[in-house]
C-alpha positions as CSV (number, residue, x, y, z in Angstrom):
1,X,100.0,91.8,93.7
2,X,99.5,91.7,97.6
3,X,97.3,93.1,99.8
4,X,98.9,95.4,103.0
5,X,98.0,92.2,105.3
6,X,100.2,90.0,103.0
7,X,103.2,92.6,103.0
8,X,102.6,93.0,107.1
9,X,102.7,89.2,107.3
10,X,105.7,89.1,105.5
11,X,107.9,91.9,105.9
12,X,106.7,93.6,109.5
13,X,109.6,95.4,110.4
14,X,109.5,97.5,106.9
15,X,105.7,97.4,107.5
16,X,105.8,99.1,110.4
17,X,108.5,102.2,109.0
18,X,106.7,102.3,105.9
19,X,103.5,102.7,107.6
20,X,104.3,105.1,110.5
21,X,106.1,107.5,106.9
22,X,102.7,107.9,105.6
23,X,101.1,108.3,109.2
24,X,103.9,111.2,110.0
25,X,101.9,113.7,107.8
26,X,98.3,113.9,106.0
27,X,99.1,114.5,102.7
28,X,101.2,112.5,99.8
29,X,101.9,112.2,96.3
30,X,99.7,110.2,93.6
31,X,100.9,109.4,90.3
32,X,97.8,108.1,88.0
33,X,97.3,107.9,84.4
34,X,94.7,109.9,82.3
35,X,92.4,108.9,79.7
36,X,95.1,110.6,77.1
37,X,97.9,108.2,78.7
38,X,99.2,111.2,80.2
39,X,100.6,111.1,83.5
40,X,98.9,113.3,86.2
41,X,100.4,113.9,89.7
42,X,97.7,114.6,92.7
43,X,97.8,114.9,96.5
44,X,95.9,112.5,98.3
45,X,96.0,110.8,102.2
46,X,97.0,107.5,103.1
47,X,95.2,105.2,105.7
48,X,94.5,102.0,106.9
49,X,91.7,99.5,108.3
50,X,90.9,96.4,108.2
51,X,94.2,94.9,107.8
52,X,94.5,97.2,104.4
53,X,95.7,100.3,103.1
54,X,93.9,102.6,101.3
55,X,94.0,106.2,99.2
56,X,91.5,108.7,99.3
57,X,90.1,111.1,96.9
58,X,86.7,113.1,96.4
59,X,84.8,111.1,94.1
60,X,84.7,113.5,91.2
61,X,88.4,114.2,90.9
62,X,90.5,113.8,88.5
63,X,92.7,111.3,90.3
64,X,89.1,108.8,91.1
65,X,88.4,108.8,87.7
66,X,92.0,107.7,86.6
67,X,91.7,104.6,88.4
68,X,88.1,103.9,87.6
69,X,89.6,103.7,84.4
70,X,93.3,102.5,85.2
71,X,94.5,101.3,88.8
72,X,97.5,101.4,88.4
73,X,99.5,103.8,90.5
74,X,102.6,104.9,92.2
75,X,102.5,106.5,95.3
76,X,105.0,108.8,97.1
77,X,105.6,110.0,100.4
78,X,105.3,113.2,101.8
79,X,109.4,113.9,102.0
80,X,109.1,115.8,105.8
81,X,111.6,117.6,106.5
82,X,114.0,116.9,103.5
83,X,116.3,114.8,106.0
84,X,114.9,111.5,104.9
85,X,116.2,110.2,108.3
86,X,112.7,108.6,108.7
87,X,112.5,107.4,104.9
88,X,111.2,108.3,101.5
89,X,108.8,105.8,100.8
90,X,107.2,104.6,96.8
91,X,104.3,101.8,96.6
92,X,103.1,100.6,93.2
93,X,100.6,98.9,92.9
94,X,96.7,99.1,91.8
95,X,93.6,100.3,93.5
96,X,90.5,98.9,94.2
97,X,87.1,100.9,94.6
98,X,85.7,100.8,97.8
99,X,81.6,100.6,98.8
100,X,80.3,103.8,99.8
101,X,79.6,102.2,103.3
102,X,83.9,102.0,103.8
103,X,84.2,105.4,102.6
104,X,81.7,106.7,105.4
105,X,83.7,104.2,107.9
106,X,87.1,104.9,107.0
107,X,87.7,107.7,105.6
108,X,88.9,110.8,106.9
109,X,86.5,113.8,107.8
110,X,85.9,116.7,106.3
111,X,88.3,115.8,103.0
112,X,85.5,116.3,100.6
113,X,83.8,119.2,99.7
114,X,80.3,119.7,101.8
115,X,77.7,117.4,99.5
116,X,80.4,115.7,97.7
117,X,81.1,112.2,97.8
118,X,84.6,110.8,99.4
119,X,85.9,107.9,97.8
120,X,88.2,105.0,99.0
121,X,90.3,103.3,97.0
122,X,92.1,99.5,98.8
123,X,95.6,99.6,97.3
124,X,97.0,95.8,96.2
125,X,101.1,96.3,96.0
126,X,103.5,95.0,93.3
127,X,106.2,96.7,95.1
128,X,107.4,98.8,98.5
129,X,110.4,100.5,98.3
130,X,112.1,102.5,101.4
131,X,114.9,105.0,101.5
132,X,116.8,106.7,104.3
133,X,119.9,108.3,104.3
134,X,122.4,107.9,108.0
135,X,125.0,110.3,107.8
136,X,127.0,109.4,104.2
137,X,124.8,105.9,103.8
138,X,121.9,105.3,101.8
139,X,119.7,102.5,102.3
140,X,117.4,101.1,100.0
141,X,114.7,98.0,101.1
142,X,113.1,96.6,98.3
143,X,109.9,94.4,98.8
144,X,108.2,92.5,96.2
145,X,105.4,89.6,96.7
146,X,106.9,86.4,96.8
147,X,110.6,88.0,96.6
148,X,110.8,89.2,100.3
149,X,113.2,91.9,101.1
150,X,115.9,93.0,99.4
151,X,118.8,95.9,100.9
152,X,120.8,97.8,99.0
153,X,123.3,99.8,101.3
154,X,125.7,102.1,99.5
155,X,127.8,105.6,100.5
156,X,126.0,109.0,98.8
């Protein structure tokens, strides 16, 4: 696992797409498994401080109690316009609960119900993987920690 500053540090160019993706729009897509072992898909937003990223959720959700009990996760990018000229971006990776004190800080207002807790959630990455599609290409960037970046360029 590596934390966003690792994946900045090492990979800043795909740092910098992947990040301005999940900055282009407010909501994405949360996979998270249940108690049962099902999966269960949510919507949740996407920020970052402090040199990390993090996931948000109200703190009674479904989704926060999935990765109280399991952090691991896949997370998906809001597809945009369907073009995926700007990318299609999937992190997986596991979350870390945040203090109350970072969810007042950092996350975003008015997400929760009124009275209802908002819970962050610090993601670690095992993996970063971008997509975009030029014209007939598709290019896929693969990073992993310790593995650096991987491309995978091939006609649609």
């Amino acid at each position: 696992m590596a934390s966003w500053k690792q994946f900045v540090d090492d990979a800043p160019d795909l740092a910098r797409r992947v990040r301005a993706r999940f900055e282009a729009t407010a909501q994405h897509v949360l996979a998270t498994r249940t108690l049962t072992g099902s999966p269960r898909v949510s919507g949740t937003e996407v920020g970052f401080a402090r040199d990390e990223a993090w996931i948000g959720s109200s703190s009674r959700s479904g989704k926060s109690m999935d990765l109280r009990l399991d952090p691991r996760f896949v997370l998906h990018s809001n597809p945009g316009d369907g073009t995926m000229t700007s990318g299609d971006v999937k992190i997986d990776g596991t979350a870390r609960g945040s203090s109350v004190d970072d969810a007042r800080r950092f996350g975003p207002a008015g997400t929760a119900e009124p009275g209802e807790p908002f819970r962050l959630f610090w993601i670690d990455l095992s993996r970063v993987v971008l997509t975009t599609v030029d014209g007939e290409e598709v290019r896929t960037e693969t990073w992993r920690p310790g593995a650096g970046v991987q491309v995978d360029e091939r006609a649609r």
